[in-house]
PALUM-652237 format. One record per residue: residue in three letters; x, z, y of N, C-alpha, C, CB in turn. Coordinates in steps of 0.2 Angstrom, whole numbers. Glycine has a CB too. Layout:
<nodes>
 code  n.c1  n.c3  n.c2 ca.c1 ca.c3 ca.c2  c.c1  c.c3  c.c2 cb.c1 cb.c3 cb.c2
  ala     X     Z     Y     X     Z     Y     X     Z     Y     X     Z     Y
...
</nodes>
This chain:
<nodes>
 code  n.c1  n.c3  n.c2 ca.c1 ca.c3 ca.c2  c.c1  c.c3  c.c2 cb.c1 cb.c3 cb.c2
  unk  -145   639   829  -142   635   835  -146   635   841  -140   627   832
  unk  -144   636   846  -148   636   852  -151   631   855  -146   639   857
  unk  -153   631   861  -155   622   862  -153   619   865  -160   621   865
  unk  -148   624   869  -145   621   875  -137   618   870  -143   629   883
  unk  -137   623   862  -130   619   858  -133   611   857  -127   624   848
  unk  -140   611   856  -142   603   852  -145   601   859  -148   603   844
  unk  -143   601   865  -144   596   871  -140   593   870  -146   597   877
  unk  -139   586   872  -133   582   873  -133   580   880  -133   576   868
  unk  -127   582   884  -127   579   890  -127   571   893  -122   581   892
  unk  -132   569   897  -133   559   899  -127   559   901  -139   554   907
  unk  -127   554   898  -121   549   901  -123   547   908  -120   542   896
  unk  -118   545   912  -120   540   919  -125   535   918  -115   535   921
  unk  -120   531   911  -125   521   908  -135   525   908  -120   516   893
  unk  -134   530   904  -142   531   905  -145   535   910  -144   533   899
  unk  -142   538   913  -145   541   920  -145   534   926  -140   548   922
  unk  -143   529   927  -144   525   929  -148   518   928  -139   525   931
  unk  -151   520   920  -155   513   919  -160   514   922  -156   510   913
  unk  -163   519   925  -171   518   929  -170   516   936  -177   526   930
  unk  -165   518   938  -164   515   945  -161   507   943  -159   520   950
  unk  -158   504   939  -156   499   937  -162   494   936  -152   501   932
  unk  -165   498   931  -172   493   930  -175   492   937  -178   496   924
  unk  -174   498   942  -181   496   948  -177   492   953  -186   504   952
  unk  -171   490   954  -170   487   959  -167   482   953  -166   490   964
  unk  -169   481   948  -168   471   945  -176   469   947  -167   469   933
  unk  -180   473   945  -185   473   947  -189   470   954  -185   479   946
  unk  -185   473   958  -187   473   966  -182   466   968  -185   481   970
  unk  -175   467   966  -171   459   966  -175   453   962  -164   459   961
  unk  -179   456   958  -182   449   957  -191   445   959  -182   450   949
  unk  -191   451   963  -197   452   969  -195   446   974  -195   461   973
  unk  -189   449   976  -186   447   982  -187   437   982  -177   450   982
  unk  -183   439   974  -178   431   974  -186   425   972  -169   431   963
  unk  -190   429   969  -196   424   972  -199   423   976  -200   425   970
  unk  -199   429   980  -203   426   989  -195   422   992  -207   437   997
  unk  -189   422   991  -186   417   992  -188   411   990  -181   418   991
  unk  -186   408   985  -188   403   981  -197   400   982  -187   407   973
  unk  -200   403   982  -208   402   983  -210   402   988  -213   407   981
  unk  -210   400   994  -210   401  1000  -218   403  1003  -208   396  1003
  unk  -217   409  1006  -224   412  1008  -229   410  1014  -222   419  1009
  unk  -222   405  1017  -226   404  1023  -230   397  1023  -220   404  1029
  unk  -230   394  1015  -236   388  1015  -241   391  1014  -237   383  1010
  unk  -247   390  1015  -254   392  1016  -256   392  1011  -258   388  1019
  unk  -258   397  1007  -263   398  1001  -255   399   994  -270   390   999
  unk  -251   398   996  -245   399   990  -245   406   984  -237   401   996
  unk  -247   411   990  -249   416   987  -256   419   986  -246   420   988
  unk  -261   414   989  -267   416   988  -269   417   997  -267   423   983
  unk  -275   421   995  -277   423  1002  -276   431  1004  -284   421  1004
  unk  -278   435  1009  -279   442  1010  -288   443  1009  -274   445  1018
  unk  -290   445  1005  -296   447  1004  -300   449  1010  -297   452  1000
  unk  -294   455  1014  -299   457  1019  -298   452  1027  -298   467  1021
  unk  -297   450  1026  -293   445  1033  -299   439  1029  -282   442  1032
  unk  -298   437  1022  -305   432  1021  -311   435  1025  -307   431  1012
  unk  -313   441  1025  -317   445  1023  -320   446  1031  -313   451  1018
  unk  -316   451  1037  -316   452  1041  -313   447  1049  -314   457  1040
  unk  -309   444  1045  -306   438  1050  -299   441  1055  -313   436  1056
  unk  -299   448  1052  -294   452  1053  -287   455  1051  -296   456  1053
  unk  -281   453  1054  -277   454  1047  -274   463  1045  -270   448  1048
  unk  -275   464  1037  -274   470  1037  -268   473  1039  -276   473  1032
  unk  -264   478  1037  -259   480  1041  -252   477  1035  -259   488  1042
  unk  -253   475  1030  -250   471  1024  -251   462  1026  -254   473  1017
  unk  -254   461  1032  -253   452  1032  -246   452  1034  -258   448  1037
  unk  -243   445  1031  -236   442  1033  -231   448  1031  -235   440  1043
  unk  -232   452  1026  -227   458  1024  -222   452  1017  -232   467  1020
  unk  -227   447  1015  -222   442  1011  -219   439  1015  -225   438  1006
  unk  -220   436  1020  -219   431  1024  -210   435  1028  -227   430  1028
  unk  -211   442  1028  -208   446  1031  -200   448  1026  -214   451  1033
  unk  -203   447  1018  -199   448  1014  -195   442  1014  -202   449  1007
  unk  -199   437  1012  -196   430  1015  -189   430  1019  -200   427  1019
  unk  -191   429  1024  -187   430  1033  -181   433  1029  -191   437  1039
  unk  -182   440  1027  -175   443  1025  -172   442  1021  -175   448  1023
  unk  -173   440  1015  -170   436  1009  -166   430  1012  -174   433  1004
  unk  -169   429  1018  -166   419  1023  -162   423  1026  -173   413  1030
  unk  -162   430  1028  -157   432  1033  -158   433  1042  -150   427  1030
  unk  -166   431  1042  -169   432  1047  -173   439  1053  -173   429  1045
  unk  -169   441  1055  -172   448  1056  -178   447  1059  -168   453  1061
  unk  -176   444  1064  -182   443  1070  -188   441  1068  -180   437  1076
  unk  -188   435  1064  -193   432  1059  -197   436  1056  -191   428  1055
  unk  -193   441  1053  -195   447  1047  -202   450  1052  -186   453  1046
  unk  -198   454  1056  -203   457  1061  -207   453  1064  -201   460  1065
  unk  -207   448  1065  -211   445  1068  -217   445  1064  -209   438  1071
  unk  -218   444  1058  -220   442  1053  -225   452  1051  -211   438  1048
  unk  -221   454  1050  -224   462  1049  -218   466  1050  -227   462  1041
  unk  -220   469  1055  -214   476  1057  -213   481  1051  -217   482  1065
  unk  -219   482  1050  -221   489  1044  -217   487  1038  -230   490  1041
  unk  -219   479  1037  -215   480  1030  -208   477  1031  -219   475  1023
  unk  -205   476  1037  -198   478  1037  -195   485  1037  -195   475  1041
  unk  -198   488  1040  -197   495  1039  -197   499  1031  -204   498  1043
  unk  -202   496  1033  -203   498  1022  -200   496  1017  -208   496  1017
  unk  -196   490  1020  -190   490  1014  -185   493  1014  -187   485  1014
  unk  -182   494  1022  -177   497  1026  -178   504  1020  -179   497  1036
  unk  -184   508  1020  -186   516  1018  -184   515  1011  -194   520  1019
  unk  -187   510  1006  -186   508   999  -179   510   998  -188   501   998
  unk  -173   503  1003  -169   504  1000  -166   509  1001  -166   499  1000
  unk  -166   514  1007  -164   520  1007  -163   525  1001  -166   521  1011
  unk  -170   525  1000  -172   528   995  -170   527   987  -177   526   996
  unk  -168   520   987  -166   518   980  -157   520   980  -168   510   979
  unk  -155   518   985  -147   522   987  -146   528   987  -144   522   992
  unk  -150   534   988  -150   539   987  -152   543   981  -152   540   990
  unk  -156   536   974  -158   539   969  -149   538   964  -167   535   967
  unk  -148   532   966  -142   529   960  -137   534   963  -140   519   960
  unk  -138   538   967  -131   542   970  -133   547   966  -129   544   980
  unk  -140   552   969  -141   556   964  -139   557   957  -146   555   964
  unk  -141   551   953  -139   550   946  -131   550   945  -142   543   943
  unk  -128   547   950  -123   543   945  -119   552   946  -117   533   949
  unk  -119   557   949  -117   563   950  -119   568   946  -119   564   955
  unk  -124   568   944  -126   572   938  -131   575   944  -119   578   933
  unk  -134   573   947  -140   579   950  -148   574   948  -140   581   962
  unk  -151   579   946  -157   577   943  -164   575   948  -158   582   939
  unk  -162   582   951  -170   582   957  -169   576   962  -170   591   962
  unk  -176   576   964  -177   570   964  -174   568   972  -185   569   962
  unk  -169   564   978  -168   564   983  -176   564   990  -164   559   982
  unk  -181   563   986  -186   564   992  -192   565   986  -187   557   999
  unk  -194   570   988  -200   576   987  -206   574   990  -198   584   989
  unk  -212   569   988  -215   565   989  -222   572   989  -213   559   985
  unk  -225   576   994  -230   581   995  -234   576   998  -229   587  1000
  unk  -241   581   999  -246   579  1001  -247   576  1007  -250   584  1001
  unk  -242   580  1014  -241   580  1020  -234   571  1021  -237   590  1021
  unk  -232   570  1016  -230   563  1018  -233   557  1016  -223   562  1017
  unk  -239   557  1010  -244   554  1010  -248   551  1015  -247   557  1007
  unk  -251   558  1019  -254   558  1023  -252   554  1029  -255   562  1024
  unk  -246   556  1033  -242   554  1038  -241   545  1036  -235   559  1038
  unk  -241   544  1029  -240   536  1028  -245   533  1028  -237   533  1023
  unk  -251   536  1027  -258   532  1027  -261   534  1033  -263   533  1021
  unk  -256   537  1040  -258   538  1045  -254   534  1049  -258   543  1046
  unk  -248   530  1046  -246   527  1051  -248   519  1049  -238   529  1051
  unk  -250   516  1043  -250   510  1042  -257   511  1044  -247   508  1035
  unk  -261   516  1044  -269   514  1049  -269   513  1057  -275   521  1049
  unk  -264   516  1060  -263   517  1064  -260   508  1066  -259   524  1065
  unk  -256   508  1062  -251   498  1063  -257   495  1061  -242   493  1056
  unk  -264   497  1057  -267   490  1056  -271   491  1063  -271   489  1049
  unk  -275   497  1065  -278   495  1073  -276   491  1077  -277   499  1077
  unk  -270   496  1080  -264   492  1085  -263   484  1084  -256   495  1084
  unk  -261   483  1077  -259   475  1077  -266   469  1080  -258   474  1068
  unk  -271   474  1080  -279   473  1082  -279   469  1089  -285   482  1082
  unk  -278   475  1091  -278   475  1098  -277   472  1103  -278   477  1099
  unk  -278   470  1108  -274   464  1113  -266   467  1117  -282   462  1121
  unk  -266   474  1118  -260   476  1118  -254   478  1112  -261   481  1120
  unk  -258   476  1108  -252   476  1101  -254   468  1099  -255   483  1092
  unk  -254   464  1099  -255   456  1096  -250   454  1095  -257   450  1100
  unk  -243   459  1097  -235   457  1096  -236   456  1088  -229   464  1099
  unk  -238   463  1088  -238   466  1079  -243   460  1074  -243   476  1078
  unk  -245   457  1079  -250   453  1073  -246   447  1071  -258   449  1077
  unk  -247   445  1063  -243   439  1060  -245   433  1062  -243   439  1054
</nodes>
């Protein structure tokens, strides 16, 4: 018998429980920073390097921002952290294109994660934590 006779073809139900598990996952992310509210002081702790430097890093107010969104606040959202509304914005993209992938029968993966978009991301969130620094970026600060 060959291998390809004793492979059995996925079903949908199981080609969609990893994307299933990562957005219960990430819904359940969410439905706490709703519920918990981020914008009391110390609720979730502090930011180490903001304790640390008196600066916030490019991840301050990104719960605060999660928040906002679950309230249905855009403006707030970004006011709060532009990057990580952005970043959800890319996530969920990302997670719509993974459960489309699956439920279709294609396997490979919708974004091919290389060296060169690593880079470009730890070039852009250095870049938002500067700026947010700076007296011409203070918009971006939380």
């Amino acid at each position: 018998m060959s291998t390809s006779a004793r492979a059995r073809p996925t079903s949908t139900a199981r080609a969609l429980l990893a994307p299933a598990l990562a957005g219960g996952l990430g819904l359940a992310a969410a439905a706490l920073l709703h519920v918990r509210d981020p914008h009391e002081s110390g609720s979730y702790g502090f930011c180490p390097f903001l304790s640390l430097t008196g600066l916030p890093c490019p991840g301050c107010g990104g719960l605060r921002a999660v928040n906002d969104l679950t309230r249905g606040d855009l403006v707030a959202a970004v006011s709060s952290n532009a990057l990580a509304v952005v970043l959800v914005l890319a996530v969920g993209i990302g997670w719509v294109l993974w459960v489309v992938r699956r439920a279709t029968g294609r396997r490979r993966p919708p974004i091919t994660i290389s060296w060169w978009l690593v880079a470009a991301g730890a070039l852009v969130v250095a870049v938002f934590g500067v700026v947010r620094t700076t007296a011409w970026g203070s918009w971006l600060a939380p």
